[in-house]
C-alpha positions in Angstrom: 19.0 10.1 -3.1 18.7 6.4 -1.4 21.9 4.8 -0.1 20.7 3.2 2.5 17.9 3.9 5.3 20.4 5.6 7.5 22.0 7.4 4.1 19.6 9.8 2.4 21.4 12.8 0.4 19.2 15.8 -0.9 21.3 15.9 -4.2 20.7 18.3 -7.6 20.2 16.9 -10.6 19.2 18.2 -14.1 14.9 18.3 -14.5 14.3 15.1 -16.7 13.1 15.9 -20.1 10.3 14.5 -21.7 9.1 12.8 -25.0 6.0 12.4 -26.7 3.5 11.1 -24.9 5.1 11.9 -22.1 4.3 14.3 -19.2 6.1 16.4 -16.2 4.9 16.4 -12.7 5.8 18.7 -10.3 5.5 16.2 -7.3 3.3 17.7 -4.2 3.1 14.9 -2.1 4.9 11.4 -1.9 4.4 9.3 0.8 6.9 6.4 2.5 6.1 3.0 1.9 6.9 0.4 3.8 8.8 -1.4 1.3 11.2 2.0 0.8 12.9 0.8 4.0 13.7 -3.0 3.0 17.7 -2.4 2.9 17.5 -6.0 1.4 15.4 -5.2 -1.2 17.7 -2.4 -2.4 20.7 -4.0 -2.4 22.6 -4.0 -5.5 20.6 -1.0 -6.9 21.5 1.7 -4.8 22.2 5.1 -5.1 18.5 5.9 -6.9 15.7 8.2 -6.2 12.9 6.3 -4.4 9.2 7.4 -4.4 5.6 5.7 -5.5 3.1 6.8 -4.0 2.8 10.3 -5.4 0.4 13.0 -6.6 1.0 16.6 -8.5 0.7 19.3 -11.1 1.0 18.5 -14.5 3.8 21.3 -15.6 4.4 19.8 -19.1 2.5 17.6 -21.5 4.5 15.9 -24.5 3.6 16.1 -28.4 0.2 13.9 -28.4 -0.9 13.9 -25.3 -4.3 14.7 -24.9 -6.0 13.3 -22.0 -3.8 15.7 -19.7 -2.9 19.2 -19.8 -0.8 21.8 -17.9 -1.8 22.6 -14.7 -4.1 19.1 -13.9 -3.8 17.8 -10.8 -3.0 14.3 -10.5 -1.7 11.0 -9.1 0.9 9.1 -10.4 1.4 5.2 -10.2 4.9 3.5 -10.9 3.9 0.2 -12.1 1.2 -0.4 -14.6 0.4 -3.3 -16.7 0.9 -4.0 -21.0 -3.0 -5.4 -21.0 -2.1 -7.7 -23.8 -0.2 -10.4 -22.1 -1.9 -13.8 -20.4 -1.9 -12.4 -17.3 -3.3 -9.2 -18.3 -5.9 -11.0 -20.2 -6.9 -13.0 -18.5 -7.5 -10.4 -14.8 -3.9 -10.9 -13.0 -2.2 -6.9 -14.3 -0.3 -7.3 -11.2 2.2 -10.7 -12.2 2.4 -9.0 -15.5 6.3 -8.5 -16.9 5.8 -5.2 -17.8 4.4 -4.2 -14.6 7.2 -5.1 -12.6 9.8 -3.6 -14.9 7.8 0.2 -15.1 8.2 3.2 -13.2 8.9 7.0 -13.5 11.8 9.2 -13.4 13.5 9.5 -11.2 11.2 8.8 -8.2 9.1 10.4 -6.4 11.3 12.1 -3.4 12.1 14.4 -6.1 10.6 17.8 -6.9 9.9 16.8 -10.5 9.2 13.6 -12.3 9.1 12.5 -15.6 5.8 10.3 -16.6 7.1 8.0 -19.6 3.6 7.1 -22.6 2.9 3.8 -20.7 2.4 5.3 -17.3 0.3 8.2 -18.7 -1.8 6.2 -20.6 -2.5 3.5 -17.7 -1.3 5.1 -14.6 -2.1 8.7 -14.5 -5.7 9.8 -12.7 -7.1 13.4 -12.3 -7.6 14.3 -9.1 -11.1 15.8 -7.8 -11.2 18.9 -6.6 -12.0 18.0 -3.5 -9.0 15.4 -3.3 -6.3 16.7 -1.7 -2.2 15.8 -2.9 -1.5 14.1 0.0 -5.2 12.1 -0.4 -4.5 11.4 -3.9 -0.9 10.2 -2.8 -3.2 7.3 -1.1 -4.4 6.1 -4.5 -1.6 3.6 -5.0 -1.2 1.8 -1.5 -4.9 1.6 -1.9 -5.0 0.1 -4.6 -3.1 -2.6 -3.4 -5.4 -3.2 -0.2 -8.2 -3.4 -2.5 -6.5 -6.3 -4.7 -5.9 -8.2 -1.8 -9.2 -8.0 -0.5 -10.4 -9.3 -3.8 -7.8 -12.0 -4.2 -8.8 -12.9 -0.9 -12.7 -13.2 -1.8 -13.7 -10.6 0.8 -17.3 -11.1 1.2 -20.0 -9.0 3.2 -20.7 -9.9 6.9 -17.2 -11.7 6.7 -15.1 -11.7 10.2 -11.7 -10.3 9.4 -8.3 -10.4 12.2 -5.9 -7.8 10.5 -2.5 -8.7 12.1 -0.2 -5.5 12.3 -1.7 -1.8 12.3 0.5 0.2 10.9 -0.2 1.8 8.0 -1.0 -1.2 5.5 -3.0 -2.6 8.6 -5.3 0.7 8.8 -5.9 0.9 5.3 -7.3 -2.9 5.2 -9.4 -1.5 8.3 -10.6 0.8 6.4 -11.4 -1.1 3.4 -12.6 -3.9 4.9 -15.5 -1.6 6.3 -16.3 0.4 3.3 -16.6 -3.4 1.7 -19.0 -4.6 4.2 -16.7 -6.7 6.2 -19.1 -7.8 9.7 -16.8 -8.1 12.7 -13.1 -6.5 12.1 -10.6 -6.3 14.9 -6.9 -5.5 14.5 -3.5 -6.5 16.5 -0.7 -4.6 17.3 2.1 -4.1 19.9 1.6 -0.3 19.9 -1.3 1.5 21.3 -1.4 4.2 19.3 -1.5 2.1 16.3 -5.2 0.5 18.4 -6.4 3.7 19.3 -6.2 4.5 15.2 -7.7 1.4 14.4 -10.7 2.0 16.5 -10.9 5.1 15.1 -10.9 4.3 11.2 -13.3 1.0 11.7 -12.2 -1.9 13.5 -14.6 -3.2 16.0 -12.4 -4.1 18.5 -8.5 -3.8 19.0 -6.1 -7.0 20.6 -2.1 -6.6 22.0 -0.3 -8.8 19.6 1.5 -9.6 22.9 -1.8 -11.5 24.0 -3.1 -14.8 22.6 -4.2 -13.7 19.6 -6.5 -16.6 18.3 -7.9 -17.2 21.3 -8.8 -13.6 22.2 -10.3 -13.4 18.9 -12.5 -16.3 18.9 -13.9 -15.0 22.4 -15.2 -12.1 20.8 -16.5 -14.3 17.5 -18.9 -16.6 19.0 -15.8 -19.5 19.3 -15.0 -19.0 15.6 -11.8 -17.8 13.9 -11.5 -15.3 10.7 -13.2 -16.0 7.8 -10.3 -13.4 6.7 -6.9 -13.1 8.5 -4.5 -10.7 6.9 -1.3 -10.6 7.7 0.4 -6.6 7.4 3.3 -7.4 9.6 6.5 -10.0 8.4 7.6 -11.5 11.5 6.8 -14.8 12.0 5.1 -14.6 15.4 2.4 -12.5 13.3 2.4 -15.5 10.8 2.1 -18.1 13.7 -0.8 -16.1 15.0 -2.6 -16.1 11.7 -2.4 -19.8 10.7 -4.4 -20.1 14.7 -6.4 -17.4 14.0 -7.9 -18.2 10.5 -11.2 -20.4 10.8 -12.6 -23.4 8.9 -13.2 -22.4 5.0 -10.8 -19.1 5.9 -8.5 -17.4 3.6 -4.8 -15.8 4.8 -3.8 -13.1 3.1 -0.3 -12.5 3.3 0.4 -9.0 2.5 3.3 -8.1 4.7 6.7 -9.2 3.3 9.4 -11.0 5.5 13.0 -11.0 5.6 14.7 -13.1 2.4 15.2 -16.1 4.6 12.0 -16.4 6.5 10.0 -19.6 5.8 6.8 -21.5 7.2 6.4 -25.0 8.4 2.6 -26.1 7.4 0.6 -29.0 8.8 -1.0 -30.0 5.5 -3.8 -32.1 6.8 -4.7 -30.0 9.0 -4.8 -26.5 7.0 -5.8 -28.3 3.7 -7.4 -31.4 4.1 -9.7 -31.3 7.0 -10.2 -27.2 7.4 -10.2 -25.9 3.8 -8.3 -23.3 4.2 -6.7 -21.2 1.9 -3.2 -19.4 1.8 -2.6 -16.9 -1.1 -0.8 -13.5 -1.0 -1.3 -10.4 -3.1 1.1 -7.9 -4.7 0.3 -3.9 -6.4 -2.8 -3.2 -7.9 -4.4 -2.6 -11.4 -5.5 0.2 -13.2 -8.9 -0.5 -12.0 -8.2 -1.2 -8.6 -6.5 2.5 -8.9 -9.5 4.2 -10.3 -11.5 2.4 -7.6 -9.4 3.9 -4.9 -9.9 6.9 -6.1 -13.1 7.1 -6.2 -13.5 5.8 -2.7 -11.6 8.5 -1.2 -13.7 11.1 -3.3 -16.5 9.4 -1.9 -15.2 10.1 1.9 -15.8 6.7 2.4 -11.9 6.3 3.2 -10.8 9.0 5.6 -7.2 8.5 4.5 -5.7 11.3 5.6 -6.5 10.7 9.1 -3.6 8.6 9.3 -1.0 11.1 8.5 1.3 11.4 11.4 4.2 13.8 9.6 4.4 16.1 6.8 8.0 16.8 6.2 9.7 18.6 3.3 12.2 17.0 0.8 15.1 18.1 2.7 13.8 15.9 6.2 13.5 12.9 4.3 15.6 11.2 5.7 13.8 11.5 9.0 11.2 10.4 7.6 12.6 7.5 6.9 13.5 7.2 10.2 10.2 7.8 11.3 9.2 4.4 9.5 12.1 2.5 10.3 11.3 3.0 14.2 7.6 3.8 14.2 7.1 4.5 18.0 5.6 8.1 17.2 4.6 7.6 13.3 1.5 6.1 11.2 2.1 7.5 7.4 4.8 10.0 6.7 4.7 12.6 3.6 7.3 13.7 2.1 6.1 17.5 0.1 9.2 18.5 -2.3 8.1 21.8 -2.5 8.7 23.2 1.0 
């Protein structure tokens, strides 16, 4: 139970039942996302369960269920889409209402969760036998990578800066190279974080405490990025971007910032003369989801190769930690049943 980042509370509370159409999960991994720990966020909701990024065992299915049965493995996402409004309709599931009003129950740093119809129908994947829990736990923060990349017209041979490599930084590494990106190289103040980034598929690595823009452009024949993301939310990582990006470029702001954080823009200069574009990106769809998945069946995604710490329910809270001061962490899992 959530009451703040330095609060967690392993508390018992009564298995949620389930209704038709519904199912129950026993949850066998669940990892941290970065947006657990934004206090700011949370305000005003708290004490509740958090927990989205989860796979597990099917232990119940409701009356009319059919697709799933006891004892599937499977991953779980929170937020899925009504595919009827104009969003929906018309490609953009993720500014759907519905979406951002859907979730399970009670969240997934829980040993059980209950799947209501909607997420079942739209938001539940079998796993692969060769996809592991904590690989299927992946298939939702994928999913998001892969939306931005699209919202951000990702195209082969493209030169892409990814600004922050933590965890949302590694997985756009990774991404980025399954999709064909040409020259990837990603920042960070930590070494560790480089060392993984070399590893999973950048090219080359900077210290976001170097010039940025102008270390990057040395290594791409003068240019900028045809594709800066930005997977960290303080402005200096913002600054660096709006150098970094190159004529016809796209910023992809993925990271989010503090409440009051805001950006001055030279209009001319970004819009008029240079052409380039600013958009951001949030969740993913049911497709994006299924695409995920099968990227990491594929093995073209070696997510689990960025798992730092597997904790049980009872250290979450140092898990939490973990991600709140990541000297020593990449992606923490929480497993609720050790």
């Amino acid at each position: 139970m959530y009451y703040s980042n330095r609060d967690l509370r392993l508390e018992e509370m009564p298995p949620p039942a389930i209704g038709p159409g519904e199912l129950l999960v026993r949850v066998e991994a669940s990892g941290i996302c970065g947006s657990d720990v934004m206090e700011w966020y949370r305000a005003g909701k708290v004490p509740l369960v958090l927990g989205h990024e989860i796979a597990g065992e099917v232990v119940e299915a409701g009356e009319g269920v059919t697709r799933f049965r006891k004892g599937d493995r499977v991953a779980v996402t929170h937020h899925v889409p009504c595919m009827s409004c104009h969003y929906c309709v018309t490609g953009h599931e993720t500014v759907c209402d519905t979406l951002r009003t859907t979730s399970f129950d009670p969240g997934g740093f829980a040993e059980l969760v209950r799947v209501p119809d909607i997420n079942v129908d739209r938001g539940t994947f079998r796993l692969p036998d060769s996809v592991s829990y904590e690989e299927g736990s992946f298939v939702e923060p994928v999913a998001c990578v892969l939306r931005g990349q699209r919202q951000a017209r990702l195209a082969p041979a493209h030169s892409v800066l990814v600004i922050g490599a933590g965890i949302s930084g590694l997985l756009h590494v990774m991404v980025a190279r399954a999709l064909g990106a040409g020259r990837i190289v990603a920042t960070d103040i930590l070494d560790f974080r480089l060392e993984a980034a070399l590893r999973l598929g950048a090219e080359a690595v900077i210290n976001a405490a170097e010039d940025v823009p102008a270390r990057f452009r040395e290594m791409n024949n003068g240019r900028g990025a045809d594709l800066v993301i930005v997977c960290a939310g303080a402005p200096p990582a913002i600054d660096q971007a709006l150098a970094a990006v190159a004529r016809m470029g796209t910023v992809l702001f993925f990271a989010t910032t503090k409440p009051d954080v805001s950006i001055p823009l030279a209009i001319n200069k970004f819009f008029w003369r240079n052409e380039v574009t600013l958009t951001s990106s949030y969740a993913g769809s049911p497709a994006d989801c299924k695409t995920a998945l099968e990227l990491i069946r594929a093995g073209r995604l070696p997510v689990a190769d960025t798992i730092t710490h597997r904790l049980p329910l009872a250290e979450t809270g140092r898990g939490f930690d973990l991600v709140v001061n990541p000297s020593e962490s990449i992606k923490v899992i929480i497993e609720p049943q050790k």
